[in-house]
C-alpha distance (Angstrom), angle and dihedral (degrees) to the residues before:
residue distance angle dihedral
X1 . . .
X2 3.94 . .
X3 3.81 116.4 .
X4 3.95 96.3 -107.9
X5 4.24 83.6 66.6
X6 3.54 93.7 38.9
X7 3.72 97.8 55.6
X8 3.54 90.3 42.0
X9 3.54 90.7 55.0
X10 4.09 92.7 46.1
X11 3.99 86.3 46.4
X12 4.14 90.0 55.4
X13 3.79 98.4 39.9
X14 4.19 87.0 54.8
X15 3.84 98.4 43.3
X16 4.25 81.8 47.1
X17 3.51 89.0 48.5
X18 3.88 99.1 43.4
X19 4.40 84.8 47.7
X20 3.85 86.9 -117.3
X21 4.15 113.6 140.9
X22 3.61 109.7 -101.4
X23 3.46 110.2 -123.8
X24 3.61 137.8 162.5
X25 4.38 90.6 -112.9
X26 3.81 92.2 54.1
X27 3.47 91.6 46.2
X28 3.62 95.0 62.9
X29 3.69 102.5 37.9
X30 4.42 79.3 60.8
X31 3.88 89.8 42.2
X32 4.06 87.5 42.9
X33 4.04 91.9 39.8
X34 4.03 86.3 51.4
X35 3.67 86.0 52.0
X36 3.96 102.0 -126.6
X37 3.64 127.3 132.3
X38 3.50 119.7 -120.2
X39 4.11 133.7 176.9
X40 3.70 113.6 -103.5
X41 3.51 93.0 -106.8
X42 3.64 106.3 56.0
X43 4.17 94.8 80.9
X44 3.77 93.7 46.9
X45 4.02 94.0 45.6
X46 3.96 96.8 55.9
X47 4.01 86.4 35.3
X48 3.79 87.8 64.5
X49 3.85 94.6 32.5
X50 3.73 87.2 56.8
X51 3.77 107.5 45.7
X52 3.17 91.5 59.5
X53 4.10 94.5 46.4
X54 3.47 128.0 55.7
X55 3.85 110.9 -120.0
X56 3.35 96.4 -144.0
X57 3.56 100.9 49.5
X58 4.16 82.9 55.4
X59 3.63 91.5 54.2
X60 4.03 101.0 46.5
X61 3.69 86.9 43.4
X62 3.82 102.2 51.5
X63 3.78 97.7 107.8
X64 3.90 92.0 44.4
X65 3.75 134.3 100.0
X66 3.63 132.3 11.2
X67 4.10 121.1 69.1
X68 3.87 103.9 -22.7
X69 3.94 111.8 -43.3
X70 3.92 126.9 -128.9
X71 3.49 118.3 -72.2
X72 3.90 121.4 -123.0
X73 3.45 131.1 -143.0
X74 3.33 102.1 -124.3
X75 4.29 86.7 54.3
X76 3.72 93.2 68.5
X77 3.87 93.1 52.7
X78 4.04 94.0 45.4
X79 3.46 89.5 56.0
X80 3.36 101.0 51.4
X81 3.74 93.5 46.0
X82 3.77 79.3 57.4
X83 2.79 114.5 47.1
X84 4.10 125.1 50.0
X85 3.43 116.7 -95.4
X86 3.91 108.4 -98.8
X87 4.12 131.9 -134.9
X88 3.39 110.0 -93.7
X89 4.05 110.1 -122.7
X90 3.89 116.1 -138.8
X91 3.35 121.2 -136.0
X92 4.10 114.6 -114.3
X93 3.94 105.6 -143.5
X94 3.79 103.2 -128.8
X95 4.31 114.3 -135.3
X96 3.67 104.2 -95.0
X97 3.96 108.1 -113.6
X98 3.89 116.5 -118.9
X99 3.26 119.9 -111.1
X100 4.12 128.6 -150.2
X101 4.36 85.7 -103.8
X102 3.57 87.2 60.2
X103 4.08 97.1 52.0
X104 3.88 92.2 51.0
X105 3.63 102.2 -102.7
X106 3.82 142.0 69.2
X107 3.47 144.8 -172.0
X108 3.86 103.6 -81.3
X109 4.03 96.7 45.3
């Protein structure tokens, strides 16, 4: 993510968090007041992204959707709080196979 998104995104998730209207003014005077450059653009794109999404929906639902999200810390230990603790399966070592070094001869004899 280049720096022009990012601070976007960091100027959005504090005016959110603070209950102030996102808009694409207030996110420049933070991106300005942080001193980083950003292209005209950037402030008026996630304005209009974001009025028409609710923020907090887009930050519960970050791991969500698509092909199998990231897993959390904190998902490993709810599930095995739970769920009851299962029997632990031990592995059956399989014969080993036998190769052509171990009958004496091989392919280029």
């Amino acid at each position: 993510m280049a720096s022009s998104e990012l601070a976007c995104t960091y100027a959005s998730l504090i005016l959110y968090d603070d209950g102030i209207p996102v808009t694409a003014e207030k996110i420049s005077t933070l991106v300005k007041a942080a001193n980083v450059t950003v292209e005209p653009f950037w402030p008026s794109l996630f304005a209009k992204l974001l009025e028409s999404r609710n923020i907090e929906d887009l930050i519960t639902n970050v791991g969500s959707g698509g092909g199998g999200g990231a897993v959390t810390a904190a998902a490993p230990a709810a599930a095995a709080e739970s769920a009851p603790a299962a029997p632990v399966e031990e592995k059956k070592e399989e014969p080993k196979e036998e190769s052509d070094e171990d009958m004496g001869f091989s392919l280029f004899d």
